[in-house]
Structures are given as C-alpha cells and as structure tokens.
Backbone as numpy.savetxt, mean C-alpha at the origin, in Angstrom:
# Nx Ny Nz CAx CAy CAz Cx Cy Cz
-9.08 32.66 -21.20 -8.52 31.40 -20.76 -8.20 31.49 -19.27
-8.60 30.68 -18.50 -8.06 30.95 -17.08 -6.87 29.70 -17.18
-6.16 30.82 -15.99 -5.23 30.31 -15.32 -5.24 29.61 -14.04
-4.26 28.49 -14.29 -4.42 27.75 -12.69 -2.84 28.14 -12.30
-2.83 28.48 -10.94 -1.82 29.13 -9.99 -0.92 27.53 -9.80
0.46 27.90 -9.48 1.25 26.75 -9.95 0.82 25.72 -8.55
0.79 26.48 -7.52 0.55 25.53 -6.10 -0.86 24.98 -6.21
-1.60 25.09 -7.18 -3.18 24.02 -7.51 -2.87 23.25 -8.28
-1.29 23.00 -9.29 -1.06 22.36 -10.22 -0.59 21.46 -9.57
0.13 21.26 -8.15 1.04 20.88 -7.40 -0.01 19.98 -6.94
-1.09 20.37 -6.21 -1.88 19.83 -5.68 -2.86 18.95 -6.69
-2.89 19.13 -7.56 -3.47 18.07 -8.87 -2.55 16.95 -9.38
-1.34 17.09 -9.33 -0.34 16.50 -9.73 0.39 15.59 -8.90
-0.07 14.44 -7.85 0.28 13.63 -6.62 1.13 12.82 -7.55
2.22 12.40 -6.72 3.34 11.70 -7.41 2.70 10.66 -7.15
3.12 9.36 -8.02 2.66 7.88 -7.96 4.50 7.55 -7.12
3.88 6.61 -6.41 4.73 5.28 -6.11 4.17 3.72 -6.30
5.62 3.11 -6.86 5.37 1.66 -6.94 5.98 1.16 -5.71
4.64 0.21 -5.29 5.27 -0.96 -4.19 4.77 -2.45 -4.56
5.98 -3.08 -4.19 5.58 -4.49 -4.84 5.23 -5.37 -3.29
4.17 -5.55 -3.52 3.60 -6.61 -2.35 3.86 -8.21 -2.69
4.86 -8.79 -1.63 4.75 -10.53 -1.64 4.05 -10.79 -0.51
3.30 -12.00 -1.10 2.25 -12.52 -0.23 3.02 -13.83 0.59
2.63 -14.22 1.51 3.01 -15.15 2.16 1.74 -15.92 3.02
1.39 -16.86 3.21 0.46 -17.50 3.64 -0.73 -18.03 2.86
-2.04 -18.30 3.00 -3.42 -18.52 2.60 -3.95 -17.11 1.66
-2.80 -16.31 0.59 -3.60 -15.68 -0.15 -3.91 -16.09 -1.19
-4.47 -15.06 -2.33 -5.03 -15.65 -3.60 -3.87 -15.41 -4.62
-2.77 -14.52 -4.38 -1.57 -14.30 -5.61 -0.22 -14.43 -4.48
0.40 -14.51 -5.42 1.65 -14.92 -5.05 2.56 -13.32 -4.62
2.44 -12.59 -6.04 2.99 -10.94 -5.56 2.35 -10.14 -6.75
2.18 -8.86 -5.84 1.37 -7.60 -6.83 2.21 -6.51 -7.03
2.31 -6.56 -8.24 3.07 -4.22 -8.10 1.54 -3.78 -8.46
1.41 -2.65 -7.51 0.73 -1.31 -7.32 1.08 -0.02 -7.36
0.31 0.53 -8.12 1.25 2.34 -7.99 -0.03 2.92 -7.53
0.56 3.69 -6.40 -0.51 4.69 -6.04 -0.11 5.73 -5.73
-0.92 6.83 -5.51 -0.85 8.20 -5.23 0.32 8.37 -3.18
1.58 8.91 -3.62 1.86 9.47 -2.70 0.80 9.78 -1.67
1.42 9.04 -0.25 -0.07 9.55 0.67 -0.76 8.53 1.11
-0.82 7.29 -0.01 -1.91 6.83 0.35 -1.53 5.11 1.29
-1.65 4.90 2.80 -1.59 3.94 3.65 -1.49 2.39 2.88
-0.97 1.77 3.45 -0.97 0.26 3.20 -2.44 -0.10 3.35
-2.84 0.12 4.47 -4.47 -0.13 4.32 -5.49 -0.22 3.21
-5.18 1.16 2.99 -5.85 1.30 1.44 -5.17 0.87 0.30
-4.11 0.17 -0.01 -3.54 -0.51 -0.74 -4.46 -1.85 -0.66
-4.35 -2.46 0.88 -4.75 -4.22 0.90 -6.40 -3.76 0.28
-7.24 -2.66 0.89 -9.00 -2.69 0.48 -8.87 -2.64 -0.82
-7.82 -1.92 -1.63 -8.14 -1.89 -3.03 -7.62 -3.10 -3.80
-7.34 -3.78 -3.22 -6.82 -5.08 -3.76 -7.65 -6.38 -3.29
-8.45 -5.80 -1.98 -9.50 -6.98 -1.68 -9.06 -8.03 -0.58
-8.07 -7.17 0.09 -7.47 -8.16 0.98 -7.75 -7.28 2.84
-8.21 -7.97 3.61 -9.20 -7.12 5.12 -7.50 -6.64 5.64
-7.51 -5.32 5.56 -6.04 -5.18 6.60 -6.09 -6.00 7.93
-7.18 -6.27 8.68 -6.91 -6.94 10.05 -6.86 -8.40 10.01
-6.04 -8.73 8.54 -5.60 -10.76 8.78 -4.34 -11.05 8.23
-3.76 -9.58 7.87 -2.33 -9.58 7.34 -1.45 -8.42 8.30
0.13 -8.69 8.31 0.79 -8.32 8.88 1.62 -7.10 7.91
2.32 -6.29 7.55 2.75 -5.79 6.87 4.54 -5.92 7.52
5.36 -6.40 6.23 6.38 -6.33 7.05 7.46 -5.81 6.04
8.38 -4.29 6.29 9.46 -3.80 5.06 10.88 -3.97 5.86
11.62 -4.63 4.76 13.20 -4.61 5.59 13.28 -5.34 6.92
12.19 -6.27 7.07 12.56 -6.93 8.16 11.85 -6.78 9.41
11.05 -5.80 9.37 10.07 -5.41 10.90 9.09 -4.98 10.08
8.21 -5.24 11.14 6.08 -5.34 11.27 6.19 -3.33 10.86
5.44 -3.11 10.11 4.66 -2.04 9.97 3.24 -1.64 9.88
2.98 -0.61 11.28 1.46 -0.49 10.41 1.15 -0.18 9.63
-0.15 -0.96 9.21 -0.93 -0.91 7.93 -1.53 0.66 8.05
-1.71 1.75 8.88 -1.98 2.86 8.83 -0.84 3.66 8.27
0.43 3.20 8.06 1.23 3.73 7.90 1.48 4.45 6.31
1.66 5.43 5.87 1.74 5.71 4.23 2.98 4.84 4.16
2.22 4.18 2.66 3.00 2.99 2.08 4.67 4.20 1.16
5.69 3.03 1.46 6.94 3.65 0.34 7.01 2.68 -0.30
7.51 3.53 -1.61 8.27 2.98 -2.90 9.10 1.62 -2.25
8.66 0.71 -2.89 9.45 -0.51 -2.79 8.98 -1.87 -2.92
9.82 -2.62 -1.57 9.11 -4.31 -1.74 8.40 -4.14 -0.36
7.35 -4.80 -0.18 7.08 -5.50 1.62 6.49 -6.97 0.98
6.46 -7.15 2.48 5.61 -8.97 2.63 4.69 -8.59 3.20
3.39 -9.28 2.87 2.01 -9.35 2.89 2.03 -10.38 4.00
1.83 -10.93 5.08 1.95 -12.05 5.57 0.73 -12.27 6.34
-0.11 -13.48 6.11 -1.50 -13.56 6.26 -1.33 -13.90 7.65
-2.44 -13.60 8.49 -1.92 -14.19 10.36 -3.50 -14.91 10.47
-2.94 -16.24 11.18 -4.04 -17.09 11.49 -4.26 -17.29 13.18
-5.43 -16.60 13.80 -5.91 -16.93 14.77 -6.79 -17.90 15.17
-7.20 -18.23 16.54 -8.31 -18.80 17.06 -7.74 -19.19 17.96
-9.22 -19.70 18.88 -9.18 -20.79 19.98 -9.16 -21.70 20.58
C-alpha cells in the first residue's frame, strides 16, 4: 500500500470558500453563492460564471477591489460599468 506524506495530503486538500456575489446593473442574476478553492482570484470566479472581468467593478466593504485579487469568504457587489463615446 503506498503512503502519501502528510504535506501532499495538504496540498490535495485546498480549503473551499463561500462568496456571495450581488449583482448590480445590466446582469443576468440578481446574486450567486460560489465556493471555490482557496487561491482562486475574483477573475476566475466572474469567467466561471460567464461574466468578462473587464465590464464589472468588484467592490467588498465599501471600496473597488481588483478582480486579480484572491477572492475572501464573504459578500461583494458585482457592479456592471458602462462606457463609451
């Protein structure tokens, strides 16, 4: 039987977090909970949900965060931003 060494178990074993996204503006839902793997950016939260990170704002507790930023456990606002000329 092999053994796996406890620090490969560690590394197999990524904690989930829930964050609940509210949308605000021209989206398609109103609000999403998502759990994902510790680690993983708001960015890749909005692609796996189908939403372009560069037309939404990310905003927790009140101030803009980047969307490169690893997402935390919690609430943010999704807030859609409308440009042109």
């Amino acid at each position: 039987m092999d053994r796996i060494s406890k620090s490969s178990q560690k590394t197999c074993l990524k904690k989930k977090i829930k964050v609940k996204l509210n949308f605000v503006g021209a989206l398609p839902k109103k609000e999403d909970v998502v759990e994902v793997e510790e680690g993983t950016t708001y960015s890749q939260i909005l692609e796996m949900i189908g939403i372009n990170p560069e037309t939404v704002v990310i905003v927790k507790d009140k101030l803009p965060v980047p969307t490169d930023e690893k997402a935390e456990e919690g609430e943010v606002k999704v807030i859609r931003v409308i440009s042109g000329g």
